[in-house]
Phi, psi and omega in degrees: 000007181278007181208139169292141154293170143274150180304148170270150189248185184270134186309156154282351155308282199281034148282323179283331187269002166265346177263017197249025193235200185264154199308327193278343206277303199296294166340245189342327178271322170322289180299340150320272166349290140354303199208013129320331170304307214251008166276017206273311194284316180244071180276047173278168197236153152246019167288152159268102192284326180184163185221129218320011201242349167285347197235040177066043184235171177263119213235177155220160165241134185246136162216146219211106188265117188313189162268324170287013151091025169246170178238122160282159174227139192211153168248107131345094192229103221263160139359059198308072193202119177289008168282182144300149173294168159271342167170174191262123175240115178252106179311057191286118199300184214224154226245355181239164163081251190182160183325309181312335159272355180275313195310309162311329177294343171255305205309343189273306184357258207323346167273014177244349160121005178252128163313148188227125142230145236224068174231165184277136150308208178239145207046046080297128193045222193280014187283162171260179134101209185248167150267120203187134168326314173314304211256330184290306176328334170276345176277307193289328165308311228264327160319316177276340152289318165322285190316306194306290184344301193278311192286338186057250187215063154305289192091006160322129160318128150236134195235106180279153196242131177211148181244139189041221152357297166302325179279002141318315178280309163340307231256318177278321164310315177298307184332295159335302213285322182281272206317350208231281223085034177291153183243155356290153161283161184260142210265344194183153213226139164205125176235130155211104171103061184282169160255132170313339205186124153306345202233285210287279173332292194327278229313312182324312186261357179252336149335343216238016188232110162314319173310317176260016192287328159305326189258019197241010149289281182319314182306306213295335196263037149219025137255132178349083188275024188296340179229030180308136168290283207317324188265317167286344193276351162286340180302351171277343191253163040289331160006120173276135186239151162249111181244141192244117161207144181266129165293343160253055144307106157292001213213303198247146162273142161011278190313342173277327166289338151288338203270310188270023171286302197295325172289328184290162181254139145001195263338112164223163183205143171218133147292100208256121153232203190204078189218127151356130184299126192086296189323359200303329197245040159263307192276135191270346179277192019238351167273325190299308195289303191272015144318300195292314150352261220244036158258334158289334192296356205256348182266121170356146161254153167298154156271132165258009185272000000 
């Protein structure tokens, strides 16, 4: 993640065979075409849906300047407890609206004794700039270097959480984060309702849009694969990972959650639920459950070699 690519564009082959359709139709399809890839991926808002002090917690608002020269905003969510917290969990979002719509998938935490952080990508909320992969994979890095900074030398457990979308990223970033021995180490992975792949999902969905449905091998082949979870995600253990997907997922299928179980190393775990895309922690055994996550990680690991 230390150098941007450039976004890839559409071959001028296959541009020329898009204008070979009829002038209003080739219009229409082009600006699709055009920009689809990265709508596959990114829908943000700048409304503000609510702000963690609606829902009785104690906040900070953080902003963070990229290295390509965008600002980020993220929230800071300490610890309802008068102990030390038990550890820290840094949140990556879901791929619509903006953190503030998000923020409920968390919001039970800091009453369980954990820290919560928290940021928007860039063209999300108060984040600047646009969204593409390239520069949101550099947000979350540049968060998680925040975060490490503030944790110091706590020694607190750390735990990435990442949904949908985030966990995509969750996936190339922890990957990254173990292989570098970067500090603090993460203590545990937590993906829920992941997509297997950036390449694999686009061709699903765009597949599933008549307009792009002819077109929706190729297009899915200018997006980059340098971070496919299915290829990165074994690069996490010793890391212990929890991957979470709903058998009525609607939006990410079942099957993208088999796919990163079957690729992940030891430690791995999976959860099966039976919840809306997102929803998982509306329901309390499923808060319960990755509670248990990661209250195991605080105990001696085995050597398994």
């Amino acid at each position: 993640m230390a150098g941007r690519h450039p976004r890839l564009l559409l071959s001028q082959r296959f541009i020329q065979r898009a204008v070979t359709l009829s002038a209003r139709t080739a219009a229409l399809a082009l600006v699709v075409l055009l920009t689809s890839c990265s709508s596959v991926f990114f829908y943000p808002d700048k409304v503000t849906y609510i702000t963690p002090d609606r829902l009785n917690l104690d906040y900070q608002d953080v902003y963070l300047d990229t290295a390509d020269g965008e600002t980020l905003h993220g929230w800071w969510l300490p610890a309802m407890s008068e102990e030390p917290a038990k550890g820290t969990i840094y949140y990556l979002h879901g791929n619509a609206q903006n953190v503030s719509a998000h923020i409920f998938n968390v919001a039970w935490l800091p009453e369980q004794g954990y820290n919560v952080f928290t940021i928007d990508y860039r063209g999300y909320g108060q984040s600047s700039g646009a969204p593409d992969i390239e520069g949101s994979l550099h947000d979350v890095e540049t968060g998680l270097r925040w975060l490490a900074q503030r944790q110091g030398e706590s020694h607190q457990p750390l735990f990435l959480l990442g949904q949908s979308l985030g966990g995509a990223l969750g996936i190339a970033l922890a990957s990254e984060w173990v292989q570098r021995d970067e500090q603090p180490a993460l203590n545990g992975v937590i993906l829920d309702g992941t997509f297997s792949g950036f390449r694999l999902i686009a061709r699903e969905k765009l597949g599933e849009f008549w307009l792009t449905w002819p077109f929706h091998i190729p297009l899915s082949q200018t997006i980059p694969d340098d971070y496919e979870g299915v290829d990165r995600i074994a690069a996490i253990s010793p890391v212990p990972v929890m991957i979470i997907h709903s058998e009525r997922d609607g939006i990410i299928p079942f099957e993208h959650g088999v796919r990163l179980y079957q690729a992940a190393k030891q430690p791995k775990e999976f959860l099966s639920t039976d919840t809306p895309h997102g929803a998982t922690f509306i329901i309390p055994a499923y808060r319960e459950a990755m509670l248990e996550f990661m209250e195991r990680q605080f105990l001696p690991r085995k050597n398994t070699k």
